[in-house]
C-alpha positions in Angstrom: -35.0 20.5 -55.3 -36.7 19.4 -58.3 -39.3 16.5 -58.2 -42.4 15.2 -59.3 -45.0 14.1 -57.0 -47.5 10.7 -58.1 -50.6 9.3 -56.1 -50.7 6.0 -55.3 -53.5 4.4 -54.5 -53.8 1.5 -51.9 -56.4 -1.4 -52.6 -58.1 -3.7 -49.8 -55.9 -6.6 -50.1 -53.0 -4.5 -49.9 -52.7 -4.9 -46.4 -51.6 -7.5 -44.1 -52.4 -9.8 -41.2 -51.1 -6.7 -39.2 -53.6 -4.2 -40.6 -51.7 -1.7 -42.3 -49.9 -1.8 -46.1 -47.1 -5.1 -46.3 -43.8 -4.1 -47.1 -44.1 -5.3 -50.9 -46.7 -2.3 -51.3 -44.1 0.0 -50.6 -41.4 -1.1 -53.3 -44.6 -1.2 -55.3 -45.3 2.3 -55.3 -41.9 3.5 -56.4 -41.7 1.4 -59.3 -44.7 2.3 -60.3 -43.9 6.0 -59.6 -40.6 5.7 -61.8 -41.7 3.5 -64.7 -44.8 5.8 -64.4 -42.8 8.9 -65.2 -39.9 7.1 -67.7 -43.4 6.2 -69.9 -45.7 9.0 -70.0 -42.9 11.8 -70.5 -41.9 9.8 -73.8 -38.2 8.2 -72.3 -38.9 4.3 -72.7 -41.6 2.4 -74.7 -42.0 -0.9 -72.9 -42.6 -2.3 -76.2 -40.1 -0.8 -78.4 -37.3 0.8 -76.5 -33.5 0.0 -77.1 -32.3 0.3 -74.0 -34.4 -0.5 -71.1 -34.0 -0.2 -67.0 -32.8 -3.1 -64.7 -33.4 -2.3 -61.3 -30.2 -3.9 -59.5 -30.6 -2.7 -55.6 -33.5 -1.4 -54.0 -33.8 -0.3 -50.4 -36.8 1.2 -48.0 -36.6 2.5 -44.5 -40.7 2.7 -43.1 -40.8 5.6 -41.0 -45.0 5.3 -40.0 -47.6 3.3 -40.9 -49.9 3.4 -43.6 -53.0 1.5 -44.3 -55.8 1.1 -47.2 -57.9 3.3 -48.2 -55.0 5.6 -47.5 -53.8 7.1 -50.9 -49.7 7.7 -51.1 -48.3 10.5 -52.3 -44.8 9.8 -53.7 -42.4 12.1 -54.8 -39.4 11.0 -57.3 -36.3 12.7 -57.3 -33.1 11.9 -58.9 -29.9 11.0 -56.6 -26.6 10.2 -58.0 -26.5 9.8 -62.3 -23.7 7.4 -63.4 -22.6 6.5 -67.1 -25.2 3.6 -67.1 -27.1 4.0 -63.8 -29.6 6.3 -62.0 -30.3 6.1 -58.4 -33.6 7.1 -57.9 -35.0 8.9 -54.6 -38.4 8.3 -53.1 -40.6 9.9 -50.2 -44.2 8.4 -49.9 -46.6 10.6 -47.8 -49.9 9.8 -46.4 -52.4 11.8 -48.9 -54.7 12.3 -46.0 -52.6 14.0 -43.3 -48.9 14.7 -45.5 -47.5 12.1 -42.7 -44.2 10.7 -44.2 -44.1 7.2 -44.2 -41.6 5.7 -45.6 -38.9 7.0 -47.9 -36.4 4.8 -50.3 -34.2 4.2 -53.3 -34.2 2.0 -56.7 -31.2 2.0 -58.7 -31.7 0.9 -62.3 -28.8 0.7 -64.6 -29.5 1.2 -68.0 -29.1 -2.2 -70.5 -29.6 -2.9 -74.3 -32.8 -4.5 -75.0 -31.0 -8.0 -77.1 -27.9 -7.8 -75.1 -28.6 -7.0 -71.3 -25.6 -5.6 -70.9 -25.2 -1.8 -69.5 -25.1 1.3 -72.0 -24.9 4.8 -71.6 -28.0 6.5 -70.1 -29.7 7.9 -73.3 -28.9 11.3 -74.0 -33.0 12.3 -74.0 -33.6 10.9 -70.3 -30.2 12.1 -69.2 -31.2 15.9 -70.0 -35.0 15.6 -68.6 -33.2 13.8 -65.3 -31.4 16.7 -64.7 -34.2 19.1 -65.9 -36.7 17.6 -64.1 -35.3 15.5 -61.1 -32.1 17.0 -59.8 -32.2 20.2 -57.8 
């Protein structure tokens, strides 16, 4: 299966009263992982792009703790690709030991920048998705 792997790192205040990583941290990490990859391969401009991503559901299932100063590793992977959506797959592993710790899924459907309403993926990001993310 085809995927790309990013670290993320955990800060200090990242975890809570209970002493490992809040649940926010987690959603966190795979936004960061996707938007990560969507800007530095060249498919969106934050600034500039036509069409950008809306994320519309968003799930996580926690599978083991985690706490700072671990470091995640999360791995992106592309589930189902509609006309105007994505469903994005994510696996976060403890850096330190390769524990899995919690695995999840963002959906973005794909709008126009003026009119927010959905659009066809672009053809560019539709070809390195299924180059790149699908298996």
């Amino acid at each position: 299966m085809n995927s790309i792997s990013r670290p993320f790192a955990t800060r200090w205040n990242d975890n809570d009263v209970f002493g490992h990583l809040n649940n926010t941290v987690y959603y966190t990490a795979m936004d960061t992982t996707i938007t990560g990859w969507l800007v530095s391969e060249g498919h969106f401009d934050i600034g500039t792009s036509d069409v950008l991503a809306f994320c519309v559901s968003s799930s996580c299932r926690f599978i083991e703790p985690a706490a700072f100063p671990d470091t995640l590793d999360v791995t992106l992977r592309a589930g189902r690709i509609g006309t105007t959506s994505i469903a994005w797959v994510l696996d976060m592993f403890r850096a330190s030991d390769g524990a899995q710790v919690a695995t999840g899924e963002f959906v973005h459907v794909f709008v126009g920048r003026d009119s927010h309403r959905p659009v066809p993926i672009p053809e560019s990001l539709r070809a390195a998705v299924e180059t790149e993310l699908v298996g």
